[in-house]
N, C-alpha and C positions, 0 to 999 in steps of 0.2 A: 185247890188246883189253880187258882189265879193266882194266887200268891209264885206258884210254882211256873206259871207262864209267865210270869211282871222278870221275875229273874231272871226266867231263862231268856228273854228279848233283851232287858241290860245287858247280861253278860253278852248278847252276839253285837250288841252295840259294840262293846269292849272291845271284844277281838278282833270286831271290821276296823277300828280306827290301828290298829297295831301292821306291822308287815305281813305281806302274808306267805306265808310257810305251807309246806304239807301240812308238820305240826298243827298249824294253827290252823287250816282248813279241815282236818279231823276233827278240832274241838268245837269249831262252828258248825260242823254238820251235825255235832252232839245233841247243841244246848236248842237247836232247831229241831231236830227230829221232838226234843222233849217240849217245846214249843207249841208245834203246830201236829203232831204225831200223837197226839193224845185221843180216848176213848170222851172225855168230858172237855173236849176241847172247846172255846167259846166262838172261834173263828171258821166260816165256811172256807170248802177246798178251790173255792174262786177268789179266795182274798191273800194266798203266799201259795199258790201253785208257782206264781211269777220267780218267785225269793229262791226256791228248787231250781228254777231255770238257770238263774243268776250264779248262784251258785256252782253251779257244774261249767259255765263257762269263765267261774273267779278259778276252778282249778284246773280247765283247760291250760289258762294263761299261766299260771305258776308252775307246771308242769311242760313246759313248751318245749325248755333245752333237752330234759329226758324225752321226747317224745322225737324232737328233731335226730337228735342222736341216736336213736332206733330205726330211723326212717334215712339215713343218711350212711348206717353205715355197710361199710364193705369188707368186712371178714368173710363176706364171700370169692371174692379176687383169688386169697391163695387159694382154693381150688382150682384153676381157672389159669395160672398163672405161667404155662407154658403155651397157653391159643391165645388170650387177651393183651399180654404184656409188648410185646414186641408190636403188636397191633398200635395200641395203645401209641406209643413211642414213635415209631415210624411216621401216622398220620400229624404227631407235629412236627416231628422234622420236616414232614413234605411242607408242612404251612408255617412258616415263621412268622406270620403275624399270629399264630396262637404260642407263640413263645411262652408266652407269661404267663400258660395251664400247666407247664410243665409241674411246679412248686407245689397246686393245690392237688394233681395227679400223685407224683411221691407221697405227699403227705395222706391221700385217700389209702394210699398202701399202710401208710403206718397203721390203719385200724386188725389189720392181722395180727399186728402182734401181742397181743392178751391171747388170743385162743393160739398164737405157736405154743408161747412160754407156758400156758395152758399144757398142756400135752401131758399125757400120762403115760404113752408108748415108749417114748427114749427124754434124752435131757431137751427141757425147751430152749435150754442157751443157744446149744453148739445147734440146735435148729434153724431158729433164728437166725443164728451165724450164716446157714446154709442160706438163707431165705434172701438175708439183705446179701451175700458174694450173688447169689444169683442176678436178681433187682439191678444189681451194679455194672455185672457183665452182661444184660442186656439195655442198660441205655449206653454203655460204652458202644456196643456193638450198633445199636439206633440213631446215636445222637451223636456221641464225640467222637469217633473213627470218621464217620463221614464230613465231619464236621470242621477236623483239624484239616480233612485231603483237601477239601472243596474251599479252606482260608488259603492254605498252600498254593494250591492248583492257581487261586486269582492272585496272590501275589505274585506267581512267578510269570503268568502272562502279560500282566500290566506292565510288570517290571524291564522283563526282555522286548518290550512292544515299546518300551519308554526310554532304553539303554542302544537297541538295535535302531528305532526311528520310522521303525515300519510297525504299525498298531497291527495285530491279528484280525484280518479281512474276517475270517469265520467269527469270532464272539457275537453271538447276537447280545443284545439287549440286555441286561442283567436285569432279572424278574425276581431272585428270589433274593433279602436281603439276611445273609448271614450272620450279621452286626448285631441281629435282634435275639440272636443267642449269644453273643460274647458282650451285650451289654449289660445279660439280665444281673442282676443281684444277686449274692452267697443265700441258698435255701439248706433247712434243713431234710439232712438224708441220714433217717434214724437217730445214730450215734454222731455223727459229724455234720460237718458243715461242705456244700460242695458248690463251686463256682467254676462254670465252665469257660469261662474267659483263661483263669488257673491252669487246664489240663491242655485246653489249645496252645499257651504260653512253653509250657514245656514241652511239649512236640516239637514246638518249630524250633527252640532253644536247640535239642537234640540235631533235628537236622540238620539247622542250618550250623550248629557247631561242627557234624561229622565231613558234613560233604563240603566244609570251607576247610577243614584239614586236610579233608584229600587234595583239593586244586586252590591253594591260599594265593595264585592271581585271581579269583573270585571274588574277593573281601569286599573290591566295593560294590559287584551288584548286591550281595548279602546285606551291608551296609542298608541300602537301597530300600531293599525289602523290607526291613527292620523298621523304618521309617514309614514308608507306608503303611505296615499294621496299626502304626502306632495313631496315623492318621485317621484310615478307614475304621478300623476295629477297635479301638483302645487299647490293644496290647502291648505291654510292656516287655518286650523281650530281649533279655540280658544280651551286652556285647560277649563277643566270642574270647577274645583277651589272647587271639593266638601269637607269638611272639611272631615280631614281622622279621622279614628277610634285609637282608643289607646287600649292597651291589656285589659283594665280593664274598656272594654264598657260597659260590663252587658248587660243587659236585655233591650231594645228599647221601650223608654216611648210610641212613635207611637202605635206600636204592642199592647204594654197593654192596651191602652185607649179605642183600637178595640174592645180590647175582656176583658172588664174590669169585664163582668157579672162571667168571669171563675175566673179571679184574684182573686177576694173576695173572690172565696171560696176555694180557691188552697192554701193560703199565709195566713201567720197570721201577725199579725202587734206587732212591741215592738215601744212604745211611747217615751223611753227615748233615745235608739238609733238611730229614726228614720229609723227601720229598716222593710225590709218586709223579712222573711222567708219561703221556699215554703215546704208547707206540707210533709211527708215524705208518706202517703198514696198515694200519688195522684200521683207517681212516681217511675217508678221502677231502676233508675238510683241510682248510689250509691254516687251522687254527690247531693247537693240542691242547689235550684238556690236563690242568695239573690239582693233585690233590695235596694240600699241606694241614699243618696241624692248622691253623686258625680256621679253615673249611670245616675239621672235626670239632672244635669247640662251638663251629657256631650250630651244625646239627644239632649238638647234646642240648645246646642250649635253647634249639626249636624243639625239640621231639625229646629230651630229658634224658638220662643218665641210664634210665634203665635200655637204653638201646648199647650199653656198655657189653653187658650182661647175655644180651640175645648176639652181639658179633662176636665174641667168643664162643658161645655154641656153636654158631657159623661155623668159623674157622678152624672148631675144632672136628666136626665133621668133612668141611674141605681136605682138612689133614691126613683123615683117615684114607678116601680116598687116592689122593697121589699115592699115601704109601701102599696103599693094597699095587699099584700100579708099580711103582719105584722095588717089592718085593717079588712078585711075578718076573720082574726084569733080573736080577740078581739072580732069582733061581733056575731061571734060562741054562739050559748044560753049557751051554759054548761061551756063556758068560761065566757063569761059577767054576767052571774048570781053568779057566784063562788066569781067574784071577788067583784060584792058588795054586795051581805055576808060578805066578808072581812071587805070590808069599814065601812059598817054598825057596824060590831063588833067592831071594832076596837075603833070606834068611841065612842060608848058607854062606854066601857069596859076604856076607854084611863087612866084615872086616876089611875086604878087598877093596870095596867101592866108599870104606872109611863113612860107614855108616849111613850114608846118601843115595837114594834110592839112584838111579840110572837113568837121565832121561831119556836113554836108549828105548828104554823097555814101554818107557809110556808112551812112545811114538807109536813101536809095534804093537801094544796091545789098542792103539788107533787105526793104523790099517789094517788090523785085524777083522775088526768090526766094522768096518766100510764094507769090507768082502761078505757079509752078512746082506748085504743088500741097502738098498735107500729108498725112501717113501716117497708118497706121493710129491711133495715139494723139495724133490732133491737133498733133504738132510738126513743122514745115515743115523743110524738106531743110535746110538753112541750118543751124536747130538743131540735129540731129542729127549735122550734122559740127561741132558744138561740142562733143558731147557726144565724138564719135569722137578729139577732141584731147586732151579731158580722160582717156580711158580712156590712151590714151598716155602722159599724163603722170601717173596712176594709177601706171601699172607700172613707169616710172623712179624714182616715189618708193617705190612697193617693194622696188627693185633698193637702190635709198638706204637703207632703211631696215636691208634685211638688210646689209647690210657695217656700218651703225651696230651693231645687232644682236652681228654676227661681231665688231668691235671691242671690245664691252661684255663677251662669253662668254672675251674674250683678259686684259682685266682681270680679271676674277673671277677666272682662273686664275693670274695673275699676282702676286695677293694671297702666292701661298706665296713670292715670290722676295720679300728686302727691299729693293732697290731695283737697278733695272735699272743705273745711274750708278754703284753701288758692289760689282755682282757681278764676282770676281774670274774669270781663264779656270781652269774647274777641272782642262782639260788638264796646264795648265803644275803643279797640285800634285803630280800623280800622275806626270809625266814634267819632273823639273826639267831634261832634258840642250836642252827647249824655249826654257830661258831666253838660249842662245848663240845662236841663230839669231835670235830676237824679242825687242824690248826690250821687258826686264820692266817692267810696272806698281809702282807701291810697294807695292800693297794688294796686289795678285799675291805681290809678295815677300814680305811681314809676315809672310800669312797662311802660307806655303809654309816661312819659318822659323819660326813657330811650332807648325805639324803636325808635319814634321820634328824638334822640338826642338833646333834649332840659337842657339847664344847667338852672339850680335853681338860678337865679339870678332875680333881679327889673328890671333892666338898659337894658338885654338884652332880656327878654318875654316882652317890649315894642318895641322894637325897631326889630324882632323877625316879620315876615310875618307870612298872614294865612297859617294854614298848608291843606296841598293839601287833596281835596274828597280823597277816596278809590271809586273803581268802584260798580256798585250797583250789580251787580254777586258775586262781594268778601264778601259786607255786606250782602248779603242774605245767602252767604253760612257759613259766621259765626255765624249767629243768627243761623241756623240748627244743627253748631257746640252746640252755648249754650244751645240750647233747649233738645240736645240727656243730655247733660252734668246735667243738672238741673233734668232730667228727672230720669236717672240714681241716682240721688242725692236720689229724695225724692222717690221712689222705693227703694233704697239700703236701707232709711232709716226708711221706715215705711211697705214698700211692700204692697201686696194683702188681705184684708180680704174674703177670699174665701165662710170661715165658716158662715159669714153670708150673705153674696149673696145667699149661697145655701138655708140657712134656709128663708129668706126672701122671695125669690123665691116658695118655695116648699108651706110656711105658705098662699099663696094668693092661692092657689090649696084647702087649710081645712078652706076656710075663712066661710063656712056654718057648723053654731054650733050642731044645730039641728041634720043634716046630720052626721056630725064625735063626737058626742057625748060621744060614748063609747072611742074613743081614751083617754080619760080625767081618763078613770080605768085604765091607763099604770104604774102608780107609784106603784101599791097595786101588781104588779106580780113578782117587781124587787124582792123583797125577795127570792120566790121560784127559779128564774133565777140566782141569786147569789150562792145559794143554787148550783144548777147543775154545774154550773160554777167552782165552787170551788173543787169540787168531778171529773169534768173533768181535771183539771190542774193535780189536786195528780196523777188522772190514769197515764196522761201522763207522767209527773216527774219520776213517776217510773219506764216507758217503758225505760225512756232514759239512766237510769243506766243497765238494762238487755240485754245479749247480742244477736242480732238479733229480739231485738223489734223496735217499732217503735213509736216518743214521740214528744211533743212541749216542751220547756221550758218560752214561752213566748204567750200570747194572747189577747191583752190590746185594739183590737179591741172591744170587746164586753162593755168593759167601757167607751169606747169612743159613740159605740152606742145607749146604754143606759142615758147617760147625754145629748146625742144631742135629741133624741126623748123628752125626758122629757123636756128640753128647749121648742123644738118645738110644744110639746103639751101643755106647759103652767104650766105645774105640778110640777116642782121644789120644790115648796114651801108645796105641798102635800109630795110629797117622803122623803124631809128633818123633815118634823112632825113625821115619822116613828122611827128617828130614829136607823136607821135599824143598822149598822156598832154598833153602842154602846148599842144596844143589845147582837147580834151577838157574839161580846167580851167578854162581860162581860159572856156571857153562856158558851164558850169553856174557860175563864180563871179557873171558877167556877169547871166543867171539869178535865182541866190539876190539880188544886190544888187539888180536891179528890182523883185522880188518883196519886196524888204524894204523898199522905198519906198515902193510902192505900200501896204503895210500899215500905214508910221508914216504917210503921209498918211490912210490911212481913220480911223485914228484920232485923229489931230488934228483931223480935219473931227467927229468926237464929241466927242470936248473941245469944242470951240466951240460947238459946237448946245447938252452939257449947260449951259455958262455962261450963254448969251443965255437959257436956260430958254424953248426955243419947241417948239410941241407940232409932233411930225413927222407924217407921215401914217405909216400901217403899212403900205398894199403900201410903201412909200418903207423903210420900216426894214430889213420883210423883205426888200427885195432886196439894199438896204447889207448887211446881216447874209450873207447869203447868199454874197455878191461875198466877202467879207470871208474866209469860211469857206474859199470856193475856194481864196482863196490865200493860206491859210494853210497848206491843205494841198496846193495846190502847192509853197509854198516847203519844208515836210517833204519831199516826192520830192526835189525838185532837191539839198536837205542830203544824203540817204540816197546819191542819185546820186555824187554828190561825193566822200563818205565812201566809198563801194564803189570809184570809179575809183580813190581813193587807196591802199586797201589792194591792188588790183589792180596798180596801178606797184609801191609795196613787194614783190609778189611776183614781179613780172618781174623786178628789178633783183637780188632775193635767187636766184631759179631762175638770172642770169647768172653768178651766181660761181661756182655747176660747168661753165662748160663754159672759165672762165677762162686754159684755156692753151693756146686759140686767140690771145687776144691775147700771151700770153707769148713765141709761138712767134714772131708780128711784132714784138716789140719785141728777138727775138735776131737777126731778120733785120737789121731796121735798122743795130744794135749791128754786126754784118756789115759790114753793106755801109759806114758809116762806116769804119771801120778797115779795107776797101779802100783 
């Protein structure tokens, strides 16, 4: 038995000198128990009571982290975690100098999760899942909602307190510093990583990028602010990058396209400038406002292309509009009956009047419609559906203007390419194994042997290794390269047929014959509408030479209106059998010639009287003089007349080259039906 205690003391020798382990504090509890734990033992129980004591405080100590970590943890929270959590959260945000408990708070939450994933009732994943969406939306809702308002809130009082010159009398004091959570340091949350300087950054990014698009005279308090965070708080917050404005923005295609119903009728339209003018009625400012194409390229080019896309829809419900109005008027009895009277006469009569409609007729069927009554601003129904064709053809020359507009903004941008004809595909640089499938260009190739640095030789493109991939991110982002490039290409060079999307569109709306029947009498009213048309131009022409009137010189909406409906309706080839313009002429030439006879004879009868030197009477002069006067300025209207029907045909015949490939489409039938 000594032999067997001599051992067992060496060995706890042994083991005290080695690290100590559970392992190896069970084995020392062993060779002690066999030590001092014996019936024939030689040592009293007052001489290693002490070594039992020891002992149990050597495995205190070895066991401390287990022991801490029982006593520490909190998988008790997820129960708890709809009354304690937001608790929790709240009382530091109210104290920002406990900022930095935030980190060891999340991290106390992570001890839930062994006993979620734990779970035996459902999956512990999608739990979890649950557990951390939860955790997330309430420190958003505790810390960083209030947290982004209240950075906001002092930048924008400091900012307008420091821009205005007048500090806000009310700020008391600033007590709480919010800096002490947008300085802390990225902490672990769960699966990620979360920095709340990060989440504040992108708030203000959002707002301050929405609400500087809405009023971009803003920019530079935005500016401002930007600055300051970056001061106060360390935040980094991206410039807004909005394209600025130039002196010569004009009018914001946005804005029009909102209120395109007012446009129409505010602006009149000139076809060859592509220009819009705004009424001098509609305005008491002694300036007018004008819309031209470089105003629409420079919109697209603030507010981007896709505002193309949304003023066609526009415009294509404007459209619908007037004609629900423009077909109500047509179907009117005392209008639809007038007009085929018309037809009907016409029709019969056609030989007589050598195929030229009568400008008789279109006079009468004008004070026809006077006797109908007149509106509130003295213009008779008659004119007002002049006015309602011209508003129509307002908004196709709008529609016009922005695809010119959209084609100019594709130019400017096309300045950085040097020419569409000698851009090579830059796929094929970056992936020469394209050149076996597609035949290579020469410039393709040149330029792909000279990247490459390959010499033009036999002896050395044998002997000459394969040449290396490009990575498939570089060839992807090249082909996006050639595809904006090609795209721009055949845009810049054909563009948008707007004019017929609209009409095509609109025509699947009248595809019941029956139903829009009367539309088909639209051709037989253009006379009397030309008519008013012509008679409004002179009024205004004349306002504009008088001083403190008020006049257009241009309004080429109305002929734009008038050819597109008649497309649309079908009638072209009705309204051209009228003849109307080579009537119309030839009656005001017929006119100006009598009128100019009638003047060289009044004058010649004064030559004669001066020569024979015979005393006239004076009522006899003054009425010569008088008579004389008349028609002279007669023959002035009837000139003005002339000159207006003239530029009136020039604009039909130019408004007919957009809707041009209706006859293209017959002259592919014909092509057809021959070669049957």
């Amino acid at each position: 038995s000594v032999t067997d205690q001599h051992a067992a003391l060496g060995q706890a020798m042994v083991l005290l000198g080695k690290p100590q382990t559970p392992q190896n504090l069970v084995l020392l509890d062993v060779v002690l128990s066999i030590a001092f734990q014996r019936r024939d033992c030689h040592f009293e129980p007052n001489e290693y009571e002490s070594i039992f004591t020891e002992l149990s405080v050597l495995n205190r100590l070895v066991n401390v982290q287990k022991h801490m970590k029982a006593a520490t943890c909190c998988e008790f929270l997820y129960w708890q975690r709809e009354g304690f959590f937001p608790i929790f959260f709240d009382s530091i945000y109210a104290t920002p100098s406990k900022a930095d408990f935030l980190p060891y708070l999340v991290q106390a939450l992570h001890d839930c999760r062994p006993a979620v994933l734990g779970a035996k009732h459902t999956d512990g994943v999608a739990l979890l899942k649950k557990f951390t969406e939860f955790v997330r939306e309430v420190i958003d809702d505790s810390i960083v909602q209030p947290l982004c308002t209240e950075v906001e809130n002092d930048l924008r009082l400091h900012t307008h307190g420091a821009i205005l010159g007048q500090p806000f009398s009310k700020i008391e004091k600033r007590i709480r510093d919010p800096s002490k959570f947008t300085s802390m340091p990225a902490f672990r949350f769960f699966d990620e990583w979360v920095q709340l300087s990060h989440s504040v950054e992108k708030y203000l990014d959002v707002q301050f990028y929405n609400l500087n698009a809405l009023m971009t005279n803003d920019w530079k308090t935005y500016e401002e602010m930007r600055n300051l965070a970056r001061e106060r708080y360390g935040l980094q917050i991206a410039e807004g990058y909005l394209p600025g404005s130039i002196v010569d923005q004009g009018l914001d295609v946005l804005v029009i396209t909102k209120n395109i119903q007012v446009f129409v009728a505010q602006y009149s339209y000139n076809m060859n400038e592509q220009l819009f003018v705004q009424r001098p009625a509609v305005t008491e400012s002694k300036h007018l406002s004008t819309l031209h194409t470089r105003h629409v390229a420079n919109s697209i080019r603030t507010h981007g292309t896709g505002i193309m896309n949304t003023t066609v829809n526009y415009v294509y419900k404007c459209l619908l509009k007037k004609l629900a109005i423009l077909s109500q008027f047509l179907y009117d009895e005392h209008v639809k009956s007038r007009l085929l009277k018309d037809i009907k006469f016409f029709n019969t009569n056609k030989a007589k009047f050598n195929n030229q409609f009568p400008i008789q007729r279109g006079e009468k069927f004008g004070n026809d419609m006077k006797k109908l009554g007149v509106g509130e601003d003295g213009r008779s129904c008659l004119d007002q559906f002049r006015q309602l064709v011209a508003e129509i053809g307002n908004a196709l020359g709008y529609m016009r203007m922005v695809r010119s507009g959209g084609l100019r903004s594709i130019a400017d941008a096309a300045v950085f390419i040097p020419s569409f004809n000698e851009v090579p595909r830059l796929e094929k640089l970056v992936n020469p194994s394209l050149a076996d499938d597609d035949e290579e260009d020469e410039l393709t190739a040149a330029v792909r042997k000279a990247k490459l640095g390959e010499v033009e030789s036999d002896e050395e493109d044998e002997e000459e290794d394969e040449e290396p991939g490009a990575p498939q991110s570089t060839i992807d982002s090249v082909r996006i390269v050639d595809d904006v490039v090609k795209n721009m290409n055949k845009r810049l060079a054909q563009g948008s047929d707007y004019f017929r999307m609209l009409e095509e569109g609109i025509a699947r709306k009248l595809n019941d014959e029956e139903k829009y029947a009367h539309l088909r009498n639209f051709f037989m009213i253009i006379p009397s509408l030309c008519m008013l048309h012509v008679e409004f131009m002179i009024r205004q022409k004349e306002q504009l030479v008088k001083k403190n009137k008020e006049g257009l010189f241009t309004d080429d909406g109305f002929a734009l209106g008038c050819v597109f409906l008649l497309s649309l309706f079908g009638v072209f080839d009705s309204y051209e059998s009228l003849h109307w313009f080579e009537a119309v002429t030839a009656h005001f030439k017929e006119r100006k010639a009598e009128m100019q006879a009638g003047i060289d004879e009044r004058k010649k009868r004064e030559l004669a009287k001066k020569k024979d030197k015979k005393k006239k009477d004076e009522d006899e002069y003054d009425e010569e003089d008088d008579d004389l006067k008349t028609m002279q300025l007669t023959l002035t209207m009837v000139d003005s007349s002339l000159r207006e029907y003239a530029a009136l045909d020039n604009a039909f015949a130019s408004s007919r080259v957009f809707f041009r490939y209706h006859a293209d489409e017959d002259d592919e039938e014909d092509e057809e039906e021959e070669e049957d």
